[in-house]
C-alpha positions as CSV (number, residue, x, y, z in Angstrom):
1,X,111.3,52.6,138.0
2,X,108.4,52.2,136.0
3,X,108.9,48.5,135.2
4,X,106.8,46.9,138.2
5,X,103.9,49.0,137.2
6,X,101.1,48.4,134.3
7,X,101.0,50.7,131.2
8,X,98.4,53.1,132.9
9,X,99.7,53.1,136.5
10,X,103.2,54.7,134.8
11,X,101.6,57.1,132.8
12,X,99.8,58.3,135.8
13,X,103.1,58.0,137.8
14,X,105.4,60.0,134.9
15,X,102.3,62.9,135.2
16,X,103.1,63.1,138.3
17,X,106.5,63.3,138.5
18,X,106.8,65.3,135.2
19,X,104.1,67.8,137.0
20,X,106.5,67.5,140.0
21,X,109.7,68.5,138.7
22,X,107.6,71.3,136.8
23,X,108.7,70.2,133.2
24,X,106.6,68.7,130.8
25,X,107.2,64.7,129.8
26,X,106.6,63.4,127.0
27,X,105.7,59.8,127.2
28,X,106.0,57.8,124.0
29,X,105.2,54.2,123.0
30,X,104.7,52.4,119.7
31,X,101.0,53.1,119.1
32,X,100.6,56.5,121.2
33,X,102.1,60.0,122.4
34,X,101.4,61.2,125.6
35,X,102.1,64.6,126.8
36,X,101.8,65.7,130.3
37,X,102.2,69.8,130.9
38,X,102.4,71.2,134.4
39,X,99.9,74.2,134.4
40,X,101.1,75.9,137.2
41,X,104.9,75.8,139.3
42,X,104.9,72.7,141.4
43,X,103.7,72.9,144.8
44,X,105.7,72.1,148.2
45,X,103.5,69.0,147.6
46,X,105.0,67.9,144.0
47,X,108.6,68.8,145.2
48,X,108.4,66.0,148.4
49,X,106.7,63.6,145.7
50,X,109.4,64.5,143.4
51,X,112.0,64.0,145.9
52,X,111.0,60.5,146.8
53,X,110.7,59.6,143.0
54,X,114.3,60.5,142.8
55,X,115.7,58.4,145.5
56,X,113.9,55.5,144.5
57,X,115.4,53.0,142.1
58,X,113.0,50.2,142.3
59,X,109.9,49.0,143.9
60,X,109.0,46.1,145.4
61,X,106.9,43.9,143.9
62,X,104.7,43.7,146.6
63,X,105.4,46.6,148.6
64,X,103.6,46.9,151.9
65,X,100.9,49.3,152.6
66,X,101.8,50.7,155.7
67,X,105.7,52.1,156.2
68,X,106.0,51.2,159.7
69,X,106.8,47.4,160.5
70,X,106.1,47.7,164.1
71,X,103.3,46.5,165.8
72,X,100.5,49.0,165.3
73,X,97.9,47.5,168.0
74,X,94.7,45.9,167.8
75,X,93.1,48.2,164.7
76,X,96.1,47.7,162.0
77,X,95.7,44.2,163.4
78,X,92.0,44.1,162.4
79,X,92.7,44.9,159.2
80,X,95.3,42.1,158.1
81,X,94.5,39.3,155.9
82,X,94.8,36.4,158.5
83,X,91.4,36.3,159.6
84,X,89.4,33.2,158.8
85,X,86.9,35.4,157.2
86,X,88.9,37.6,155.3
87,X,87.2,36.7,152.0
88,X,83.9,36.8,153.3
89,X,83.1,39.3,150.6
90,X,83.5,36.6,148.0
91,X,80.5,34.6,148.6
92,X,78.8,37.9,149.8
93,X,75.4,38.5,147.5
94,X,73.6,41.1,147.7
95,X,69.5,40.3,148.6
96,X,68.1,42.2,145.3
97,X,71.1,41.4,143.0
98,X,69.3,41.8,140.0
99,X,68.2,45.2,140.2
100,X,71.4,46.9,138.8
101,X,71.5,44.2,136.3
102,X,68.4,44.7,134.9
103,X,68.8,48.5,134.1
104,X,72.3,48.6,133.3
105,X,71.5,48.7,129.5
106,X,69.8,51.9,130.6
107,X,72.9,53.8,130.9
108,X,75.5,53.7,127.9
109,X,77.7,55.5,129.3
110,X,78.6,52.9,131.7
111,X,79.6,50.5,129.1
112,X,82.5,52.4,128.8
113,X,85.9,51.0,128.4
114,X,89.5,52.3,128.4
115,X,92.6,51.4,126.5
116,X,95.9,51.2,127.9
117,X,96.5,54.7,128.1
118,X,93.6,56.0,129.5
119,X,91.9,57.0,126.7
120,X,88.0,56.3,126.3
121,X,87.0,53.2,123.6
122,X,83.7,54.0,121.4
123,X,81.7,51.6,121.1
124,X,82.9,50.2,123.9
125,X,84.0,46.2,123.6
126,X,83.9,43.8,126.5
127,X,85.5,44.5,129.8
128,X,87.8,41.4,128.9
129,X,88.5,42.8,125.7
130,X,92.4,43.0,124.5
131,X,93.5,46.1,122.7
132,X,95.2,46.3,119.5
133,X,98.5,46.2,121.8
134,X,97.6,43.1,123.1
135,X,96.8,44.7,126.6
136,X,93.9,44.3,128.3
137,X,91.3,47.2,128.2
138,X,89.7,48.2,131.0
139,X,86.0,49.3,132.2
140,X,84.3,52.2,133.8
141,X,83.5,51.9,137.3
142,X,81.7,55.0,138.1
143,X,81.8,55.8,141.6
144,X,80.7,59.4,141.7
145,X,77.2,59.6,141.4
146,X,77.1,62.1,144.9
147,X,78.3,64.8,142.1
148,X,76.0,63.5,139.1
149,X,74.4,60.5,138.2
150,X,74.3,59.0,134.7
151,X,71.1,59.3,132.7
152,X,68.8,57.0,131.2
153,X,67.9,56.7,127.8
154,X,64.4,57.5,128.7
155,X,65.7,60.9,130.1
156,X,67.5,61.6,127.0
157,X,65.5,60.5,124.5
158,X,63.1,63.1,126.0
159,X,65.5,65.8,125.8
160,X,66.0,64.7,121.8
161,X,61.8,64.7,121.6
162,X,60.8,67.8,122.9
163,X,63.5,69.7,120.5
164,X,62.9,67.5,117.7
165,X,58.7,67.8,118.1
166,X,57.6,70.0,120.4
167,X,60.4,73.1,120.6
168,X,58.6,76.3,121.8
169,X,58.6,78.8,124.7
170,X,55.6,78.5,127.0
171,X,52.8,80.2,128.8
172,X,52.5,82.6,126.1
173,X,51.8,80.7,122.5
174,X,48.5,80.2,120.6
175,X,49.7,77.7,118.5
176,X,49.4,73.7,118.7
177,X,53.7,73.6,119.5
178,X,53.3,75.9,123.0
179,X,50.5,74.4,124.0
180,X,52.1,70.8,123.3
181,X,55.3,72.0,125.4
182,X,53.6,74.0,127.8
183,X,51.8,70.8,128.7
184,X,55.4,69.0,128.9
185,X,56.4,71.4,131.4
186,X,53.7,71.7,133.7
187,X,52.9,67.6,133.5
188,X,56.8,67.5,134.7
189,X,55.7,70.3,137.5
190,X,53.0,67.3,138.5
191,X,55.0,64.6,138.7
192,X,57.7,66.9,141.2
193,X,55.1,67.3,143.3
194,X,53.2,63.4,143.6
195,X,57.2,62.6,143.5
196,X,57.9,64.7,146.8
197,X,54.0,64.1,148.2
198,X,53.5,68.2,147.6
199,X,49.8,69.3,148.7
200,X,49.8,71.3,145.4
201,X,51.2,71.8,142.3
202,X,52.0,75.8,143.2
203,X,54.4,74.5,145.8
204,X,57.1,73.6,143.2
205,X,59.4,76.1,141.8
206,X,61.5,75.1,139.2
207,X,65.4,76.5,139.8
208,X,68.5,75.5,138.1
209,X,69.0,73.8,141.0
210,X,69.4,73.2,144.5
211,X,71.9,76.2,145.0
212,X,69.4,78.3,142.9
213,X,66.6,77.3,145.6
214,X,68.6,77.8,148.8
215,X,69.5,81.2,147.3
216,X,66.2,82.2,146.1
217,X,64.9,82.0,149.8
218,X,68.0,83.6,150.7
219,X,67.6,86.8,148.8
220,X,64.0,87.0,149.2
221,X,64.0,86.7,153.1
222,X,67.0,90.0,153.0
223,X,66.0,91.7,150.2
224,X,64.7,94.7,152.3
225,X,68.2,94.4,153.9
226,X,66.6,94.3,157.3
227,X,64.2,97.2,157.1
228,X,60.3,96.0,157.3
229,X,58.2,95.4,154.2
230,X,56.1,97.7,152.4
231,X,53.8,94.6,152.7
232,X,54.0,93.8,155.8
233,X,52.8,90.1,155.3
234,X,56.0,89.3,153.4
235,X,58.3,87.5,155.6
236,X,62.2,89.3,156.0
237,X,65.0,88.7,158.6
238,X,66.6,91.7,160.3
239,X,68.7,92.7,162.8
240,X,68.8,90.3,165.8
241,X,67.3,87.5,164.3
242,X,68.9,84.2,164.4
243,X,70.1,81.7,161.3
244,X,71.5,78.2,162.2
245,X,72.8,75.9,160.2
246,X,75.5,73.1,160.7
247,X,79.7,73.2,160.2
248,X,78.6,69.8,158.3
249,X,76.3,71.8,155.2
250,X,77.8,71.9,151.6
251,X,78.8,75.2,150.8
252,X,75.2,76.0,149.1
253,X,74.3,75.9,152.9
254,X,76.6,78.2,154.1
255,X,77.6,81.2,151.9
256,X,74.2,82.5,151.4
257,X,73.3,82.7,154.9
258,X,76.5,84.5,155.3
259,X,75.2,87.1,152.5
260,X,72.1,87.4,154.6
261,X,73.7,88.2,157.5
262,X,75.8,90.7,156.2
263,X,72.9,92.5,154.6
264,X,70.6,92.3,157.3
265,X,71.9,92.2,160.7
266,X,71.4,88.5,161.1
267,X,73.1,86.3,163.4
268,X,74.3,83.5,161.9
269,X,75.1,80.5,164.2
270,X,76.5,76.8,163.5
271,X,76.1,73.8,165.4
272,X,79.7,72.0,165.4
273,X,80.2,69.0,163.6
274,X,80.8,65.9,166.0
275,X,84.4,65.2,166.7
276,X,84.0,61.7,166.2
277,X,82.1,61.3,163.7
278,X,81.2,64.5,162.0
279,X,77.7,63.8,162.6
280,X,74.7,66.0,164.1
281,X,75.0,67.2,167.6
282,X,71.6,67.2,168.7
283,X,72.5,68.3,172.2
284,X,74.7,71.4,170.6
285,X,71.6,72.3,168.2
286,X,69.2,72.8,171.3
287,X,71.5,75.1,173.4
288,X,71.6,76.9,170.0
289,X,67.8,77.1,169.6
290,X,66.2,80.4,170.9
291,X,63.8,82.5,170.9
292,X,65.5,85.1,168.8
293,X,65.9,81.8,166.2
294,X,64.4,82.6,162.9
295,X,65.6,80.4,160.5
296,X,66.8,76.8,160.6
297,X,69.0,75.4,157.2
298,X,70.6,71.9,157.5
299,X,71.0,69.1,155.4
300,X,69.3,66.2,155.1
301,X,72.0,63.2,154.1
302,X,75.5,64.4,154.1
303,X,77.3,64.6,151.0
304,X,80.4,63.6,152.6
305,X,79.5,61.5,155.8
306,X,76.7,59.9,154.2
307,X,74.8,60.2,157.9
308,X,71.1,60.8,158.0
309,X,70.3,63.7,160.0
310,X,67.1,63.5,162.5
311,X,64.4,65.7,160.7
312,X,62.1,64.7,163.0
313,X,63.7,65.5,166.5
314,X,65.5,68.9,165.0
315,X,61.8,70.2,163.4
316,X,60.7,69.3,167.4
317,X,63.0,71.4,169.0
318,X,62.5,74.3,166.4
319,X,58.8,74.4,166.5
320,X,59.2,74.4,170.5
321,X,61.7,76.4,171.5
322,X,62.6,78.4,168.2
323,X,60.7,81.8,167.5
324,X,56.6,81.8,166.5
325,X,56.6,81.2,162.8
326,X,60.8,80.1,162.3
327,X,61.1,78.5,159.2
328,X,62.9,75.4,158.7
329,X,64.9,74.4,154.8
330,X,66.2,71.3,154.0
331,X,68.9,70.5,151.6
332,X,67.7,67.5,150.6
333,X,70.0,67.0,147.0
334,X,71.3,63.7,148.8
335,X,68.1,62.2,150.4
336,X,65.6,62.7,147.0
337,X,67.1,60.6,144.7
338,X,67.9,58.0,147.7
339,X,64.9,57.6,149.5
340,X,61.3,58.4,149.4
341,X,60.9,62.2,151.0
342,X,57.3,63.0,152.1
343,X,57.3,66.9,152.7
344,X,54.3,66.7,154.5
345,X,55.7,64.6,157.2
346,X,59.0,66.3,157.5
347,X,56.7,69.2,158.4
348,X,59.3,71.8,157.4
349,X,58.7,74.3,155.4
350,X,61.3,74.8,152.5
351,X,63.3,71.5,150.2
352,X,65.8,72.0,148.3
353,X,66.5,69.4,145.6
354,X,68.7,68.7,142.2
355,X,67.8,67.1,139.3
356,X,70.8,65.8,137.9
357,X,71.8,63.8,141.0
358,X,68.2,62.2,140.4
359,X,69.1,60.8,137.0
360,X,67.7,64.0,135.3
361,X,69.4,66.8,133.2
362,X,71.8,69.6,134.6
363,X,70.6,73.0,134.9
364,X,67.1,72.1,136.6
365,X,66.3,71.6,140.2
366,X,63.3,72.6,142.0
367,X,62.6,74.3,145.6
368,X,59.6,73.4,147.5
369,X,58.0,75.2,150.2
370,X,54.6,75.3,151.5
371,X,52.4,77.6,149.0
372,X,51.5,79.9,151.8
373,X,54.8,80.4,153.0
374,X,55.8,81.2,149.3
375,X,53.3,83.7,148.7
376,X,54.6,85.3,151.9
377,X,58.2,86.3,149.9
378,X,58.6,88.7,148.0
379,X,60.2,87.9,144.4
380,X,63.3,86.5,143.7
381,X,63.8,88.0,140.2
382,X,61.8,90.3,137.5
383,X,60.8,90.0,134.4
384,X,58.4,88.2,131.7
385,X,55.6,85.9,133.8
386,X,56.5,86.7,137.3
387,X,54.1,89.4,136.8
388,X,50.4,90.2,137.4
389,X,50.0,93.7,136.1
390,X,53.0,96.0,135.6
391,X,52.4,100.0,135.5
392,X,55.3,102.8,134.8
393,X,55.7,103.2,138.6
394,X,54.6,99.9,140.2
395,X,53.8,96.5,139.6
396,X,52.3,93.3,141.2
397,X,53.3,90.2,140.9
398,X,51.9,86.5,140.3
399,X,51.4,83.9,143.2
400,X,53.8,81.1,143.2
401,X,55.2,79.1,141.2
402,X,54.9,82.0,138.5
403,X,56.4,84.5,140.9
404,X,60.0,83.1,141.1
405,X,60.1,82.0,137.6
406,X,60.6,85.3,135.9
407,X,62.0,84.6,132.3
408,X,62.2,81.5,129.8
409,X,62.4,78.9,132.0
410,X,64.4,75.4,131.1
411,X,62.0,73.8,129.7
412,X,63.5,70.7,128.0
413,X,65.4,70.2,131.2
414,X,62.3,70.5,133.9
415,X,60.7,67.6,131.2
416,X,63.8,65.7,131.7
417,X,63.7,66.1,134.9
418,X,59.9,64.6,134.6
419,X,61.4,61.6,132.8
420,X,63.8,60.8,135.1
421,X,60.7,60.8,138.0
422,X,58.6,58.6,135.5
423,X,62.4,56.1,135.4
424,X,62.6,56.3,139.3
425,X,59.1,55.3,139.8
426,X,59.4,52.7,137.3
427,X,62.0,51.1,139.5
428,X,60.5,52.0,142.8
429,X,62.1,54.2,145.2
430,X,61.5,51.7,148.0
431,X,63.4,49.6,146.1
432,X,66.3,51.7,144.9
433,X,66.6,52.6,148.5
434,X,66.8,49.2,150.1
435,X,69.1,48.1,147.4
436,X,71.6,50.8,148.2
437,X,71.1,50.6,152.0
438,X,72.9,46.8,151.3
439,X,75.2,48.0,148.9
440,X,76.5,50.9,151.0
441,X,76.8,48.6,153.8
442,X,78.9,46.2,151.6
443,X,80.9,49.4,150.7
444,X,81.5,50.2,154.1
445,X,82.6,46.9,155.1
446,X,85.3,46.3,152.5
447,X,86.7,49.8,153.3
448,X,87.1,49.2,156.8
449,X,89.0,46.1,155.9
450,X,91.8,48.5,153.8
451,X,95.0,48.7,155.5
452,X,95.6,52.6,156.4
453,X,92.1,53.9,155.4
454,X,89.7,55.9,157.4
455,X,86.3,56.1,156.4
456,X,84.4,59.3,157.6
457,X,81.2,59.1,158.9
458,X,79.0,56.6,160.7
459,X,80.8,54.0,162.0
460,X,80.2,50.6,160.6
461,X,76.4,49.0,161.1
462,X,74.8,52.3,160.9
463,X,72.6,53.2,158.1
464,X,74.2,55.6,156.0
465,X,73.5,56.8,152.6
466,X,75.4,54.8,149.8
467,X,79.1,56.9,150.2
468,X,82.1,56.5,151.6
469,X,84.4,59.3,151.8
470,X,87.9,58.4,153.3
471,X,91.0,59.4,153.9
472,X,94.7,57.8,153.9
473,X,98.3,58.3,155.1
474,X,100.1,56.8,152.1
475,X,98.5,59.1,149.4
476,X,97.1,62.2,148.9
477,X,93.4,61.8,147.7
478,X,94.3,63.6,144.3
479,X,96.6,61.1,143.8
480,X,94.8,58.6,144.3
481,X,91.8,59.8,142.4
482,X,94.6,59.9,139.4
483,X,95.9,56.9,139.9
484,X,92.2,55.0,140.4
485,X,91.0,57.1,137.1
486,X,93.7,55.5,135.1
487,X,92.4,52.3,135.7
488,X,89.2,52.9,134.9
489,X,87.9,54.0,138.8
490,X,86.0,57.1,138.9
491,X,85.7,58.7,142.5
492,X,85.8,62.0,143.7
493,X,89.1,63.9,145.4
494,X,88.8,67.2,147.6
495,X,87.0,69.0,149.8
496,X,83.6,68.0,148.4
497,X,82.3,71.8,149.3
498,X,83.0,71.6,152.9
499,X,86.2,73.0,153.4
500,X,84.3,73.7,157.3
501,X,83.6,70.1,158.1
502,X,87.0,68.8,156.8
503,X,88.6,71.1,159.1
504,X,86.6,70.0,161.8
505,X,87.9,67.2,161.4
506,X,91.4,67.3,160.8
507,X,91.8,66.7,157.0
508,X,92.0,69.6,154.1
509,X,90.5,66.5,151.7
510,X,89.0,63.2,151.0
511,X,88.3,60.7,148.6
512,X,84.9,59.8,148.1
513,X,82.8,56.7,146.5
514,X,79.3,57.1,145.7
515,X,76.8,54.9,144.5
516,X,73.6,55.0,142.7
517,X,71.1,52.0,142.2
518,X,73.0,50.9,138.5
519,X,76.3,50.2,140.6
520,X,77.1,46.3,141.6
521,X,78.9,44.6,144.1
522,X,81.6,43.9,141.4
523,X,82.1,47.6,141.0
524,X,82.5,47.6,144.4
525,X,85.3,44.6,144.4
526,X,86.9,46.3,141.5
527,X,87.5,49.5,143.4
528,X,88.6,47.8,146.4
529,X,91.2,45.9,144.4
530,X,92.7,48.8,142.5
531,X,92.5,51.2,146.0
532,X,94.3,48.2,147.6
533,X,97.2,48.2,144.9
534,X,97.3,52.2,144.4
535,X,97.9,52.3,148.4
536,X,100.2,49.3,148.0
537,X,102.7,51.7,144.9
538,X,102.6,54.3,147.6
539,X,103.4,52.8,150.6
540,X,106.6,51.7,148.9
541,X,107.7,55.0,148.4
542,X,108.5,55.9,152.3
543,X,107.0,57.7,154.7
544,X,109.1,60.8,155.4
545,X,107.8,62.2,151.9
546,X,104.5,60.7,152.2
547,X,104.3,62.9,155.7
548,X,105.2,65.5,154.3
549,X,103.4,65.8,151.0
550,X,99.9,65.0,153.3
551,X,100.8,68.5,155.2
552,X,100.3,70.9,152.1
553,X,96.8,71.8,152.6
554,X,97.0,74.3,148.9
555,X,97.7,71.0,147.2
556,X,95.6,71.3,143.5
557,X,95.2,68.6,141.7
558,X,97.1,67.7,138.9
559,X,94.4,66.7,136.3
């Protein structure tokens, strides 16, 4: 069964039908063991896969995508490769080819290679490279920057510097090391702010990240649990009061508000994600708008559409039909590293952003919010420099930033973060934007030209940030993120943290590709050509199991 199939394609293949028949398989060859264990009894899903697996005795060697031979109609049609310009993509070239070129060196990590089994090669040879085996190795195609893009050497070098020559907690030190890293940190505090076009410095708060921010507003707008202030300039939600945010939002979006409403007395209301194509329902968000509304979250760039939401119009109809003095956040963790963000002509009043999608270090973020509006909440947390003076039965607190940063903060990673800024602006965000703008495009393009794949989001032509998530009948997206890993392909399978919006639209999960400035048209054409074969091994296999494997919406995935 395995014959047709390269070296990594079976061991992916045997995993999953080892994990299906819920007994491990051993998998042996002259130079390597491989064993696969199933970590929990196999699903409804694994028993149709294993089924098919069983009936089949051979596969094509080049199996069709789709299982149905009949005509399909016009779109199937649109997709076959008759067209005179179905290679159009080979002489394709991209307007600012050299940028990802020219900082590819940048990144380590993505001169990564793989063996023949899937395991990771250090120092990594050539992509052409041959193995010991004789079989060909192959390299990393990292398509997942929408969860975490790859660092710099600048930005880790940083990391290395500050512990090696300038380690110390700060705020509090006399000596020459605090004041060196207390410098560190607040310079990376600066460059946030020029980064994001802040009036001041005091309107960046350093979090852990962007969940950290939304939640920090959160908990500080309910933490009288609907009863009034004792200072009644602090700003609170209670009973009555309206939150809206979008069935579209990340889950970082949506569960706090939830908490807020159940301690408060909140309303919390959603605007519906568009049937077609999941994007913002402008029309839907006005009815929704009252005079009751006191809060507005949504997102800025979609982690799984890739759309661009309109800032402008939805901050119109707030400031206009909303309450006196509503307050308007902006999950903004896919638009920073992307684009240039100007918070003073967004005119909201609260950002939430993440540094390590912005080529910094985990573990730091930063919320921004207009320093009045800031000094209007009460604090998030208590503790060591949060404080102005602290008695046995009372204490006042510090203006922000200071007043939501109670405790050692993460200092090497908020100078990281400042490194990655100094990298970014290096480049130019104008031109890291344009360049992806293309790139996406191209992205988009090829996709739409993939037998059996729908691509969710913006239709093709519209400017979208640079992902693609998609769906397809002849895999399940776990699957295919396996059997894409095992050739090197890294993408992202699930639910992306919006079980709401995949339900809107019909699916329980998606694949997604995500791009970054470092990624090339040829990693592009490399994941189009393994996507194209992995759809090809599973449209072989029939479509009664393929059906019926797709309907298990508790699918987890194997690895």
């Amino acid at each position: 069964f395995f014959s047709t199939m390269s070296s990594k394609q079976a061991v992916a293949a045997a995993a999953i039908a080892s994990t299906i028949l819920g007994n491990p398989l051993q998998l042996g060859s002259s130079s390597s063991s491989l064993s696969v264990v199933a970590f929990s009894p196999p699903s409804h899903h694994h028993r149709n896969y294993a089924s098919t697996f069983l009936k089949s005795s051979a596969v094509s060697e080049s199996p069709s995508v789709s299982t149905d031979n009949s005509d399909d109609g016009d779109d199937d049609t649109d997709k076959t490769n008759n067209s005179n310009n179905e290679l159009w993509w080979k002489d394709f070239q991209l307007k600012d080819s050299t940028l990802a070129p020219s900082v590819i060196n940048d990144f380590p990590i993505l001169a990564t290679s793989f063996d023949a089994d899937g395991k990771i090669i250090s120092p990594a040879p050539s992509s052409d490279a041959d193995g010991a085996d004789g079989k060909q190795n192959k390299r990393l195609v990292y398509l997942d920057s929408a969860a975490t893009s790859q660092k710099p050497n600048a930005v880790t070098s940083a990391l290395t510097a500050y512990y090696e020559h300038a380690n110390s907690n700060v705020h509090r030190g006399a000596h020459a090391l605090s004041r060196e890293a207390t410098e560190q940190y607040e310079s990376a505090r600066d460059k946030v702010a020029s980064f994001i076009n802040a009036n001041s410095r005091n309107e960046i708060v350093f979090t852990s990240g962007a969940t950290e921010a939304i939640n920090l507003v959160a908990t500080a707008l309910s933490s009288t649990c609907g009863q009034p202030p004792k200072n009644a300039r602090d700003l609170y939600l209670t009973k009555g009061d309206e939150i809206i945010i979008t069935e579209s939002e990340h889950h970082s979006n949506i569960v706090p508000w939830q908490m807020v409403a159940e301690r408060t007395g909140a309303v919390l209301k959603y605007v519906p994600a568009c049937a077609a194509t999941g994007g913002f329902d402008l029309d839907a968000f006005t009815e929704l708008i009252t005079p009751n509304t006191k809060f507005v979250s949504v997102q800025h760039v979609s982690n799984v559409l890739g759309s661009i939401n309109p800032v402008d119009e939805i901050v119109e109809i707030v400031r206009s039909k909303a309450a006196p003095g509503a307050k308007i956040m902006l999950d903004a963790c896919q638009s920073v590293p992307h684009m240039g963000v100007d918070v003073q002509k967004l005119n909201v009043d609260f950002i939430a952003a993440s540094g390590h999608k912005m080529c910094g270090p985990t573990g730091i973020g930063f919320l921004w919010g207009k320093e009045s509006v800031l000094n209007s909440l009460p604090p998030y947390k208590g503790g060591g420099e949060m404080i102005d003076e602290v008695y046995m039965d009372h204490s006042t607190y510090a203006p922000a930033p200071a007043r939501f940063e109670a405790g050692t903060p993460a200092i090497a990673q908020a100078i990281g973060l400042g490194a990655a800024i100094d990298y970014l602006n290096k480049i130019g965000i104008e031109r890291i934007h344009d360049y992806e703008v293309e790139l996406a495009d191209y992205l988009r393009r090829r996709l739409e030209e993939v037998k059996g794949v729908t691509v969710l989001g913006p239709p093709v032509g519209t400017e979208r940030a640079a992902l693609c998530a998609f769906v397809t009948e002849a895999v399940h997206p776990s699957d295919l993120g396996t059997f894409l890993d095992v050739e090197g392909v890294a993408i992202r399978a699930g639910h992306h943290c919006c079980q709401p919006l995949h339900r809107a639209l019909g699916y329980s999960h998606s694949a997604r590709a995500s791009l970054y400035f470092y990624n090339t048209k040829e990693d592009v054409d490399d994941f189009i050509t393994v996507l194209e074969d992995t759809l090809k091994f599973f449209g072989s296999l029939g479509s009664d199991a393929i059906e019926e494997a797709d309907s298990d919406d508790n699918f987890v995935p194997l690895f």
